[in-house]
C-alpha positions in Angstrom: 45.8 15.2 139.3 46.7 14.9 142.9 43.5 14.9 144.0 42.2 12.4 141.4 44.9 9.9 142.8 44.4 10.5 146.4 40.6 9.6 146.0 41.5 6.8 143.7 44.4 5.9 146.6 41.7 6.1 149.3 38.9 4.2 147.3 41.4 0.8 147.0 42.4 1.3 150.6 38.6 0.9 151.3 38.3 -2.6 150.3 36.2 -4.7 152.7 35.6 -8.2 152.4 33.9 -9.1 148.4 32.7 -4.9 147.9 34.6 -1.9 148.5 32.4 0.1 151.5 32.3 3.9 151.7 29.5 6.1 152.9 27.3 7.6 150.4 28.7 11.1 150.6 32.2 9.9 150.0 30.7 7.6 147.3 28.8 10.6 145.6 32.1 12.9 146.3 34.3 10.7 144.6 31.9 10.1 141.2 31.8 13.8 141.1 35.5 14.1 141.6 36.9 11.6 139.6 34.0 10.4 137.0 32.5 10.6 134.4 35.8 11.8 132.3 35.1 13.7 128.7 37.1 14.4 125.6 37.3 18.3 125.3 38.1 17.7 121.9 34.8 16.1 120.9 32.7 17.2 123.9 31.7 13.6 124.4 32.5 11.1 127.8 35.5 9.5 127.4 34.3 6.0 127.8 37.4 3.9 127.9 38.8 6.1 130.0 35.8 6.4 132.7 35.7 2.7 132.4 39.5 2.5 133.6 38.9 5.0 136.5 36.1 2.4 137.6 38.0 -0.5 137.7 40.0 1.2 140.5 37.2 2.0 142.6 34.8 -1.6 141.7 35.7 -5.0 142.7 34.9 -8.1 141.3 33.6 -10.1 144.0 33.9 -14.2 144.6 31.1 -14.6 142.0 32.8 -12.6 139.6 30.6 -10.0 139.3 31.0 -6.0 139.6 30.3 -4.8 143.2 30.2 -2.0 145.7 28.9 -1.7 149.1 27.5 2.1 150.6 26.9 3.0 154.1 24.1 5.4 155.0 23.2 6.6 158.5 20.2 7.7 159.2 20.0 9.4 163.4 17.1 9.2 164.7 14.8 6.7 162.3 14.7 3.3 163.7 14.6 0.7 161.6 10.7 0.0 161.0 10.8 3.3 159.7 13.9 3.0 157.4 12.0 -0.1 155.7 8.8 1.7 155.3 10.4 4.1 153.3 13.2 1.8 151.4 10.0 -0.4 150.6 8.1 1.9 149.4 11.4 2.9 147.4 11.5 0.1 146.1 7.9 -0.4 144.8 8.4 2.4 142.6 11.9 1.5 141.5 11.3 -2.4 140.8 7.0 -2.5 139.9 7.6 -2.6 136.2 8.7 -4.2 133.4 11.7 -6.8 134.0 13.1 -5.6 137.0 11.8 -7.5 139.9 11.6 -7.4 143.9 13.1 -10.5 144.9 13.1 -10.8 148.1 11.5 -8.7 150.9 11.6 -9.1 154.6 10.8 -7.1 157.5 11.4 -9.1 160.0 15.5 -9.8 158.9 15.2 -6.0 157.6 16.4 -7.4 153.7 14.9 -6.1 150.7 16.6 -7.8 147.2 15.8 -6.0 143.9 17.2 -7.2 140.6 17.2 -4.3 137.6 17.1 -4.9 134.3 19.5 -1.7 133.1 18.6 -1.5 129.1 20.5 0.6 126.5 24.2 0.7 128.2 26.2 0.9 125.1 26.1 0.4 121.4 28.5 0.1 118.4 27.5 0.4 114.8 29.7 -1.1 111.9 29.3 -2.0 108.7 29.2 -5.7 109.4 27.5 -5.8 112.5 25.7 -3.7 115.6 26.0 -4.3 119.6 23.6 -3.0 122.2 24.6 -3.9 125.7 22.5 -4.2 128.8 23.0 -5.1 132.0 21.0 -7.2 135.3 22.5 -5.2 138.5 21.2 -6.5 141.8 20.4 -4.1 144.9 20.6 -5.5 148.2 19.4 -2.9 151.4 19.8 -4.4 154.7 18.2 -2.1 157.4 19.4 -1.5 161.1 18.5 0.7 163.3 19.9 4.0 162.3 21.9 2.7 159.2 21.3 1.1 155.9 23.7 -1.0 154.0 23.0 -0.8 150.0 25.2 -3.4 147.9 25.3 -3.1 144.3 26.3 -5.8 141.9 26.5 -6.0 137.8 25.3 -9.5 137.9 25.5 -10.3 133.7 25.5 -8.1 130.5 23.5 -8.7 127.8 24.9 -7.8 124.3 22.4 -7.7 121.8 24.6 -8.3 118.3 22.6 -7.8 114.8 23.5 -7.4 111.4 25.1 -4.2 110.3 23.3 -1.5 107.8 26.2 -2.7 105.0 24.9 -5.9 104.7 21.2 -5.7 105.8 21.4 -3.5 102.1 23.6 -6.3 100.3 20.6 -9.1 102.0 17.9 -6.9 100.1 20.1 -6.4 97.2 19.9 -10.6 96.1 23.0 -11.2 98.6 23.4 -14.4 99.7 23.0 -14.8 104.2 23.7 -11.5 104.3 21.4 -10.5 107.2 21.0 -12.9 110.2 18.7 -12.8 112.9 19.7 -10.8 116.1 21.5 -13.3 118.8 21.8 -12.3 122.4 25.6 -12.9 123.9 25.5 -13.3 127.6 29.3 -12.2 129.4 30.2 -12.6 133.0 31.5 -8.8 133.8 34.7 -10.8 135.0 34.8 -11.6 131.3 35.0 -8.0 130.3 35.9 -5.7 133.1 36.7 -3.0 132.5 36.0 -3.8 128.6 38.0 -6.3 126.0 39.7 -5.0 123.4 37.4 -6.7 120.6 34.6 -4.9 121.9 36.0 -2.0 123.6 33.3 0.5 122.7 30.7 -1.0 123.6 32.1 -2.7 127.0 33.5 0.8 128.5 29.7 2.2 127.7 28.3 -0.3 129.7 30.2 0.0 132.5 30.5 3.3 132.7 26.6 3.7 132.2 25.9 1.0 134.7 28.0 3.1 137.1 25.7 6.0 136.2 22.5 4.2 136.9 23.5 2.9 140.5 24.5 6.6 141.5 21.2 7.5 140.2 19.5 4.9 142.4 21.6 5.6 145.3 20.5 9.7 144.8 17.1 8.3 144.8 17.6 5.5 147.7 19.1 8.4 150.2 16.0 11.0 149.1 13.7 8.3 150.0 14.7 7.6 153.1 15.1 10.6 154.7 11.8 12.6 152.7 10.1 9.9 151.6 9.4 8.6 147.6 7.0 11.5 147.4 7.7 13.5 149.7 4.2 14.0 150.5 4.2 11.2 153.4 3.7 13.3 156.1 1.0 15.5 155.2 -1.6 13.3 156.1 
């Protein structure tokens, strides 16, 4: 427990202007440390819990949306050969589907990425059903030797359709019983870390949004220093 708070003490010391900047190590340290929590009872993450421990260590920044900034340094790669590799990251990573490169510049040494993050959460009742997803943007900028990486949960998505109970009362004669699914759209300001109407489903998609940044950070720091394949330099 003393160790839990000291990283959570030194996480909110860490604030820097709109994100909270550590380097990756101490970013990937502290998820390791202090996240993702888990009910020994049912052998299941604790979600409200997990969601709580991130709201220490996230910040809502002036556009109200959920952000951290990591630090990487690189010796020894200048930065032409930092964006090689985080471009080529990145064309991997954001080629598909709806998550999009939007904006990419050598020159400045920027590369913008926005991620569509599908499947966050979901809560099944009897009168309805919520599946939550997220847009998170990644930002890279690229100096000689180091790379910034910011992270932000832009918007969730919440995906809210009639529950099994009355989809079976519809096709039983019932009268508006089963309504076409509608897409709620919340600030994360709205719901950080999660409301208590729809606590299930907002501390899942927190909690999962946190786990798909760390993934792309993992991913991000392999890049750079091996390459996407790792196969770059056998040509």
């Amino acid at each position: 427990m003393k160790k839990i708070l000291f990283i959570l003490t030194m996480f909110m010391c860490s604030t820097f202007a709109e994100a909270q900047i550590t380097t990756y190590d101490d970013f990937i340290r502290a998820s390791e440390n202090i996240l993702i929590y888990k009910d020994k009872s049912k052998g299941k993450i604790d979600y409200e819990k997990s969601a709580l421990a991130l709201s220490e260590i996230y910040a809502l920044d002036k556009h109200n949306a959920v952000s951290r900034s990591i630090i990487y340094n690189v010796p020894e790669k200048t930065k032409d050969q930092i964006y090689l590799e985080v471009n080529d990251w990145f064309v991997h990573s954001f080629g598909s589907g709806k998550s999009v490169i939007q904006l990419n510049d050598k020159e400045s040494g920027c590369i913008i990425g926005k991620g569509y993050v599908n499947a966050l959460g979901s809560n099944a009742g009897f009168s309805n059903n919520s599946d939550a997803a997220a847009w998170v943007i990644i930002r890279i900028d690229i100096k000689d030797e180091k790379v910034r990486v910011i992270s932000t949960i832009q918007e969730y998505e919440v995906t809210k359709t009639t529950g099994a109970g009355l989809m079976m009362l519809g096709a039983l004669g019932g009268v508006n019983a089963a309504q076409p699914p509608r897409i709620v759209k919340y600030m994360p300001n709205e719901c950080f870390p999660y409301t208590k109407k729809e606590k299930g489903t907002g501390s899942k998609a927190l909690t999962l949004a946190h786990c798909w940044i760390v993934t792309m950070f993992e991913q991000l720091n392999d890049a750079i220093n091996n390459g996407v394949t790792g196969l770059e330099d056998n040509f």
